[in-house]
C-alpha positions, -999 to 999 in steps of 0.1 A, spaced: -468 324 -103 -498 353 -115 -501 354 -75 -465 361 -67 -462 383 -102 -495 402 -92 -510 397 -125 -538 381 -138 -538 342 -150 -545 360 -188 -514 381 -183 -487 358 -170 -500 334 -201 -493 360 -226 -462 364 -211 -451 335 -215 -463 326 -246 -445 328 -278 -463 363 -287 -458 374 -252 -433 400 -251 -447 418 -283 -480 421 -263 -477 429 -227 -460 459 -215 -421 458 -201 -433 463 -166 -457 439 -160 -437 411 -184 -410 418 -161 -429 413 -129 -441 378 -145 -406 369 -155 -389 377 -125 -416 354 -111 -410 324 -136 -376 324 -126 -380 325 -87 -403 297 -87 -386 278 -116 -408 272 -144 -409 263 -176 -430 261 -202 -451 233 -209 -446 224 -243 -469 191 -249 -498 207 -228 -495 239 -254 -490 215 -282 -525 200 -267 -540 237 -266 -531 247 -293 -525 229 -322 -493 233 -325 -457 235 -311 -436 265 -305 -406 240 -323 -396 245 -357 -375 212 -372 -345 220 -392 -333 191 -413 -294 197 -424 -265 173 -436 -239 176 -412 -239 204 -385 -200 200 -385 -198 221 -418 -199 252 -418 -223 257 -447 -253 241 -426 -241 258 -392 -244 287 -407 -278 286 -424 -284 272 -387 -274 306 -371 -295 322 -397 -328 297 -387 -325 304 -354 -318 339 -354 -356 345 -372 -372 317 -349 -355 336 -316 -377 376 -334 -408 345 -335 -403 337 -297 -398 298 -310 -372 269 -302 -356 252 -331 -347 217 -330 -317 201 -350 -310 170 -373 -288 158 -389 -289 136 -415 -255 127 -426 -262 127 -465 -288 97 -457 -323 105 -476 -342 77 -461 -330 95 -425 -347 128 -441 -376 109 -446 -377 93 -410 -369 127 -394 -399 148 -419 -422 122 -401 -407 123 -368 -417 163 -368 -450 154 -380 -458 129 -352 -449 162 -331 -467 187 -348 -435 210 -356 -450 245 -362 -425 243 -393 -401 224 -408 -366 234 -428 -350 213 -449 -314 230 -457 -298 196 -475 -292 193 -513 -311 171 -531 -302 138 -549 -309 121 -580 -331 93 -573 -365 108 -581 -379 75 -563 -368 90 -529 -377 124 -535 -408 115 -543 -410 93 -510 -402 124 -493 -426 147 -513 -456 124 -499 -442 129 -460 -441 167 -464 -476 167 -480 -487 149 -451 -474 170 -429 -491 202 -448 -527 187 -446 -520 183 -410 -517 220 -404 -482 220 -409 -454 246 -430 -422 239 -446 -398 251 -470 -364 245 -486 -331 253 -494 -323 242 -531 -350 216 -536 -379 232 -564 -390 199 -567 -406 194 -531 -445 209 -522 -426 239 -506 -414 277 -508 -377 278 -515 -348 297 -515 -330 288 -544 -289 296 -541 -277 309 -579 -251 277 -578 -247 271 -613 -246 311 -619 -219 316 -596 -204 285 -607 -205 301 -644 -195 337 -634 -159 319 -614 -149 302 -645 -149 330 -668 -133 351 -639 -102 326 -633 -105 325 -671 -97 366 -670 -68 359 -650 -49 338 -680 -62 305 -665 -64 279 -695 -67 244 -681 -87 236 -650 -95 202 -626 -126 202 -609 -129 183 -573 -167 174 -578 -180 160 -546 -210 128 -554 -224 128 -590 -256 121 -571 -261 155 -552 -271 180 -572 -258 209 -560 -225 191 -575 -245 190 -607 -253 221 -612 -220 238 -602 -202 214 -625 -221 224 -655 -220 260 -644 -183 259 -641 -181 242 -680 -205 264 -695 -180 293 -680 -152 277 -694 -169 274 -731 -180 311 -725 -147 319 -726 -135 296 -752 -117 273 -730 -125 231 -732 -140 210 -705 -121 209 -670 -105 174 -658 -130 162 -635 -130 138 -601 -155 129 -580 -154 121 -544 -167 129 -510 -187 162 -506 -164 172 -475 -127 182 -462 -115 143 -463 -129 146 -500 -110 172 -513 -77 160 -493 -82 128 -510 -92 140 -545 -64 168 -546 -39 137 -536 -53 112 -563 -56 146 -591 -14 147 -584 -10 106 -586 -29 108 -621 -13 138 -634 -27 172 -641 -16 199 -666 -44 223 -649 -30 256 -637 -62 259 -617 -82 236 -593 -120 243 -586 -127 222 -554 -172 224 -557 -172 239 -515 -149 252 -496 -148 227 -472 -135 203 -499 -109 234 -508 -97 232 -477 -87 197 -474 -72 200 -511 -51 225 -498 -37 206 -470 -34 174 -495 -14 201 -517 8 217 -491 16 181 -481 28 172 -510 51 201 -520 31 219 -541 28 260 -535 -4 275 -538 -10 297 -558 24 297 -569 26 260 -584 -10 258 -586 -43 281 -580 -74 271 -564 -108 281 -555 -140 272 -539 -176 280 -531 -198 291 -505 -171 315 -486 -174 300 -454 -156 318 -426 -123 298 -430 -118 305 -465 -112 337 -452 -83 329 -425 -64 300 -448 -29 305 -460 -34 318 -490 -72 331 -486 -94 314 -511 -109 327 -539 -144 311 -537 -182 319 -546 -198 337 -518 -234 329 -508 -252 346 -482 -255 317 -458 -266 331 -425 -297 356 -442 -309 326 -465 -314 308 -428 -332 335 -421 -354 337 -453 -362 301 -454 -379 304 -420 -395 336 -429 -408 321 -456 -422 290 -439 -439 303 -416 -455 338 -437 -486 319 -456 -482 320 -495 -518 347 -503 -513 333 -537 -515 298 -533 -483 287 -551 -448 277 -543 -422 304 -542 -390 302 -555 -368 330 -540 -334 334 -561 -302 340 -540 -276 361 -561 -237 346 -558 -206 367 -560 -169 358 -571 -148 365 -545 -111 368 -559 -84 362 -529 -46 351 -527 -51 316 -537 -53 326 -574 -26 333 -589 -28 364 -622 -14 343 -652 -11 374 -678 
């Protein structure tokens, strides 16, 4: 291929490196290119895994790829590993932490350059601990990672402001006349539900207002549907519904629509994370808007930049209230 690109063996392997293009000029990279493609080739990635020490794949560890909140902190990883020149390679985990575990040491076995880990964190401290020990393992193997949410693991993490933004809705839907709220909580065991539970109470005491009504149930759309359908069999005087994503307001509101019940005329209701749909439902949903696709981006950046200090970071993400149709002005 350096024969039929007229470059030197050096050249064509910077090229095609994953620091290539930053240090070989456009002409000759594109002589080398052109080449690569005429003849075929790709990059060996075991033999440069041999070389070098490491692979040009960074692991990202989500829940479920099919909700938007993990697709897009996905976009956001793989937009800063495509400035890096790297390849990133996806798992799910469907909500199982002995799966996290399994993949963690999976990526190890492969020396990932980095890993991600962009899934809340549970309760059991047994398991987090089990997977505390993997990632350690994997750092005195050469290896980076950091977090979304989790201060608890041996990693740099970007830390969303959930129980903040959580706090700040409340006393918002509390400004519009709201008295009496329902919360659909997702699993007592995640703790992203946690903490924007308690945020969402400590808004409503803020503002003088008791407890909400709360239910607990699947962290997804089939979640909500059914907690929004079980919320009307029990009986609710809440003028306001607080589904803990958006994903979960969005089955709610089909649950609600199903049943009769006009939103926000009959009944507001509001979410979190402002994922693109909560934009383009019928009425558009007030939620919490976190910035999903740049903390993707952070998280990687922040894997792979060494720490000069020697300690864990903990980057804070801001959240903003986001007040749309679905709420309706009570004063």
């Amino acid at each position: 291929m350096a024969r039929l690109a007229g470059v030197s063996l050096a050249t064509a392997s910077r090229v095609l490196g994953p620091a290539g293009t930053r240090r070989v000029g456009s002409e000759l990279r594109h002589r080398v290119e052109k080449a690569a493609r005429q003849l075929g080739y790709t990059p060996n990635l075991v033999a440069r895994t041999l070389a070098h020490g490491a692979s040009d794949v960074v692991g990202l560890i989500v829940h479920d790829l099919t909700d938007p909140y993990f697709a897009m902190l996905a976009g956001g990883v793989m937009r800063a590993a495509e400035r890096r020149g790297l390849v990133v390679l996806i798992s799910a985990t469907r909500r199982d932490p002995e799966r996290e575990i399994a993949h963690v040491a999976t990526l190890r076995a492969q020396r990932a350059r980095a890993i991600v880990l962009a899934g809340t964190r549970v309760t059991d401290d047994r398991l987090t601990g089990r997977l505390a020990a993997e990632l350690e393992r994997y750092r005195a193997a050469g290896g980076r990672a950091a977090c979304v949410g989790r201060t608890v693991l041996p990693a740099d993490t970007v830390v969303p402001d959930n129980h903040g933004g959580a706090a700040r809705l409340a006393r918002s839907l509390a400004a519009l006349g709201h008295r009496r709220f329902a919360v659909l909580a997702g699993p007592p065991e995640l703790m992203v539900v946690r903490e924007r539970l308690a945020g969402f109470a400590e808004g409503l005491r803020d503002a003088g207002l008791p407890d909400p009504q709360v239910l607990y149930g699947d962290f997804d759309r089939d979640g909500g549907h059914a907690l929004a359908e079980r919320l009307l069999a029990e009986g609710t005087d809440a003028t306001c519904v607080f589904a803990a994503n958006d994903v979960m307001a969005v089955g709610a509101l089909a649950a609600l629509r199903a049943r009769g019940v006009s939103v926000p005329a009959d009944l507001s209701l509001a979410g979190f994370d402002d994922i693109p749909t909560s934009r383009d439902t019928v009425p558009a949903l007030t939620t919490v808007r976190l910035p999903l696709e740049d903390m993707g981006e952070r998280v990687l950046d922040l894997a792979l930049d060494p720490d000069s200090a020697g300690e864990w970071r903990a980057e804070r993400i801001p959240a903003e209230v986001i007040i749309r149709e679905s709420t309706r002005d009570l004063r």
